[in-house]
VMD Tcl script that draws the C-alpha trace (Angstrom):
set ca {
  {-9.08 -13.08 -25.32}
  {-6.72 -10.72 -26.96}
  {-4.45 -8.44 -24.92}
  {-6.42 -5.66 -26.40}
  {-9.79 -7.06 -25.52}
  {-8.51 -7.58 -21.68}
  {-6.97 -4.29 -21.23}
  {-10.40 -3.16 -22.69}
  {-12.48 -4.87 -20.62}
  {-10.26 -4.05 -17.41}
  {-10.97 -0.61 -18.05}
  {-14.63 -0.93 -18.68}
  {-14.82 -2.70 -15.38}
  {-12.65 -0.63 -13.13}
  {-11.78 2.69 -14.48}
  {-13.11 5.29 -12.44}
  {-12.56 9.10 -12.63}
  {-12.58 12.07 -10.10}
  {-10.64 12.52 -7.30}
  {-9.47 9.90 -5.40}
  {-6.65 9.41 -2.77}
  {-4.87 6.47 -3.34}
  {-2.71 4.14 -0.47}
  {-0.11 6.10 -1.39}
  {-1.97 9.56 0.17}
  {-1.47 10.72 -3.37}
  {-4.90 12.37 -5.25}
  {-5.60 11.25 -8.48}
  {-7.65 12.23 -11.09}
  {-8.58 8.37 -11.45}
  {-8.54 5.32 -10.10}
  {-7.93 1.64 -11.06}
  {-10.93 -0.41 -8.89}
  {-9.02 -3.79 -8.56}
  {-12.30 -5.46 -6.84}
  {-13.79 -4.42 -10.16}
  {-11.86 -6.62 -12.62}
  {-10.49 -9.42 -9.86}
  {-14.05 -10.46 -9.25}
  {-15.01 -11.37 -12.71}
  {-14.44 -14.61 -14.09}
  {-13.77 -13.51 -17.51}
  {-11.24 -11.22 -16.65}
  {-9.60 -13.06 -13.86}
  {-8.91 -16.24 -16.02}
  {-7.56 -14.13 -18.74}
  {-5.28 -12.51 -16.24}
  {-3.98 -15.25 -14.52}
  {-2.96 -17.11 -17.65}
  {-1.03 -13.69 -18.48}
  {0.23 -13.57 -14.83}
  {1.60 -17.00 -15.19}
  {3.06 -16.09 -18.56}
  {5.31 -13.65 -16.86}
  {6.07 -15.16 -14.22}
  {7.66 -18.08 -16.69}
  {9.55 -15.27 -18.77}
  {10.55 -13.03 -15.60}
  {11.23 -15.18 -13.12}
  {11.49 -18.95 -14.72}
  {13.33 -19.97 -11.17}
  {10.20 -19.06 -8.88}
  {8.89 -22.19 -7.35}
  {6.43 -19.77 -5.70}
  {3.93 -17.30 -6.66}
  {3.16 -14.90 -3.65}
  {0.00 -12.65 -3.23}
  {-0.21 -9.99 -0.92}
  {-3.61 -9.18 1.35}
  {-6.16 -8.64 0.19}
  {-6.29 -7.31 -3.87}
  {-3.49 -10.02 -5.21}
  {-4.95 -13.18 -3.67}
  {-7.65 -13.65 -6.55}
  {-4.49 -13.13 -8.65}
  {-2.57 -15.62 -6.97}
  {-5.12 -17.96 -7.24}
  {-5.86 -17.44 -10.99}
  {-2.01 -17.60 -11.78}
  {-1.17 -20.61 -9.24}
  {-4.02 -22.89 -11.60}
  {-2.90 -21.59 -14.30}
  {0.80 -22.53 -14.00}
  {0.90 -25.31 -11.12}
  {3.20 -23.34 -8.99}
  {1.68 -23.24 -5.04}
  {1.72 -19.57 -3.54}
  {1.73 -18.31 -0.55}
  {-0.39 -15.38 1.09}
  {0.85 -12.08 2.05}
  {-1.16 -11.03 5.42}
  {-0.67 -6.85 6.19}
  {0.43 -8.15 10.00}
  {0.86 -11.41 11.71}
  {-2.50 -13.06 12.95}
  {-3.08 -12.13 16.46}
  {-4.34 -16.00 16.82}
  {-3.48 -19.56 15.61}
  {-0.33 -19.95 14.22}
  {0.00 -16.12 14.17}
  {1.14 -16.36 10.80}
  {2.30 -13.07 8.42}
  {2.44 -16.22 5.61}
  {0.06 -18.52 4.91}
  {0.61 -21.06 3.35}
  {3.39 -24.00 2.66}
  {6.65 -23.06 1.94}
  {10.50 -23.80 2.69}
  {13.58 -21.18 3.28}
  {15.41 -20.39 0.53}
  {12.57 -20.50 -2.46}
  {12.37 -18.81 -4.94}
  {9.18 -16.87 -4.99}
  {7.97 -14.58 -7.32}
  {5.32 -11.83 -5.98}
  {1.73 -11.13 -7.80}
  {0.45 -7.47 -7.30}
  {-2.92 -6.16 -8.68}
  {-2.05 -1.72 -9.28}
  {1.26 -0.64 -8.63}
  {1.75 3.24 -7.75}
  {4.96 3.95 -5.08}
  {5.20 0.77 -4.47}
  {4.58 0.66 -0.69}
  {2.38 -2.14 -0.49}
  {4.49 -4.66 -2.37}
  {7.63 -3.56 -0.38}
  {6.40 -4.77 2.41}
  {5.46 -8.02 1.07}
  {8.33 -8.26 -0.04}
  {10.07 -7.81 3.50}
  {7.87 -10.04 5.02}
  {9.02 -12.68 2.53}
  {12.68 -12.30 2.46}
  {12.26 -12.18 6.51}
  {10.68 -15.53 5.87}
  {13.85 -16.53 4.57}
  {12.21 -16.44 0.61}
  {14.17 -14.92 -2.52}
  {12.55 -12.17 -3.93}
  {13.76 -10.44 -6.81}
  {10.96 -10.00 -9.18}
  {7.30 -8.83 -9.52}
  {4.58 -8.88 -11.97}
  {1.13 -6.13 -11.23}
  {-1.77 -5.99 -13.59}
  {-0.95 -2.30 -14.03}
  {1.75 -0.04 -13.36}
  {0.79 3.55 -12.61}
  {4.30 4.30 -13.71}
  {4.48 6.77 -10.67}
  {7.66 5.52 -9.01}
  {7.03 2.21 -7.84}
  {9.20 0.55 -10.40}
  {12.36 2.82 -9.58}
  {11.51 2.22 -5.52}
  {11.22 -1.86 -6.01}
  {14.72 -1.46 -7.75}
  {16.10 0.35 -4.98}
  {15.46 -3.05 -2.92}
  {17.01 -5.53 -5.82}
  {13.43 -6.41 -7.10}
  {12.24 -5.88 -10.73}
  {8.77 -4.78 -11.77}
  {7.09 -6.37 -14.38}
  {3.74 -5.39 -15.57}
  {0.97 -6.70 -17.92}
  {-0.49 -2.84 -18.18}
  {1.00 0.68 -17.65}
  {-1.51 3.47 -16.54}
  {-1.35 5.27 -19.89}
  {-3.17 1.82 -21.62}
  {-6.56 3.26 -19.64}
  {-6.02 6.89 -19.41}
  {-8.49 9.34 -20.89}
  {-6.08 12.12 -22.22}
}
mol new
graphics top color blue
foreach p $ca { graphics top sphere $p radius 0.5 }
foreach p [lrange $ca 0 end-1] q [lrange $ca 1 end] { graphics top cylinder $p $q radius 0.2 }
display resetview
């Protein structure tokens, strides 16, 4: 599949438009369904080879993928296969039972992990993955989304020493 026939069939899948508020308590005039195009196979195998890709030109040290809850684990998943590298999940909070884990998963201080996001806007959601991970004792210093809404996110990741890399920017599914 072509880069143009993926970014064509991510927006037949899962762009959406009206008004929508997104995680960030923004509105938007549309919105990037990530359940639409993670949940197909013939997008998600597409995307993790692409993912994986990246990750090898980004962030060739990461011995690690990471995927925060919930929208980045199919990603994870696609991109671990694709490249061999193990990853680790991202939970929102600790488990409030078991091992009351925040990461799940195998992994030893001082990796090198690399973090796997589905739509980036401000940048919130990643940031704290990323916190929870460097907590963990994990280096973080890049990330690779599907799509960056190019609304900040990119500038706010760089404010905490992590780069954004992205397979898609918003204006590739825009209506003008």
């Amino acid at each position: 599949m072509t880069d143009d026939e993926l970014r064509e069939g991510i927006r037949a899948a899962a762009y959406l438009e009206g008004d929508f508020v997104l995680r960030s308590g923004r509105r938007s005039r549309y919105y990037l369904d990530k359940y639409r195009f993670e949940t197909r196979p013939e997008l998600l195998g597409p995307l993790g080879a692409r993912l994986a890709a990246a990750v090898a030109e980004h962030e060739p040290e990461a011995t690690r993928l990471a995927g925060p809850e919930l929208g980045a684990v199919a990603l994870a998943t696609a991109a671990s296969l694709e490249s061999g590298l193990p990853f680790v999940i991202v939970r929102k909070a600790a488990k409030e039972y078991g091992t009351s884990n925040r990461l799940e998963g195998v992994y030893a201080e001082g990796e090198r992990v690399c973090v796997l996001e589905d739509v980036v806007t401000s940048g919130g959601a990643l940031l704290e993955a990323v916190q929870a991970l460097r907590e963990a004792g994990l280096q973080v210093r890049t990330a690779v989304c599907v799509v960056d809404r190019e609304e900040g996110g990119a500038d706010e990741l760089a404010r905490h020493a992590v780069r954004l890399r992205s397979l898609f920017r918003a204006g590739d599914f825009v209506s003008t």
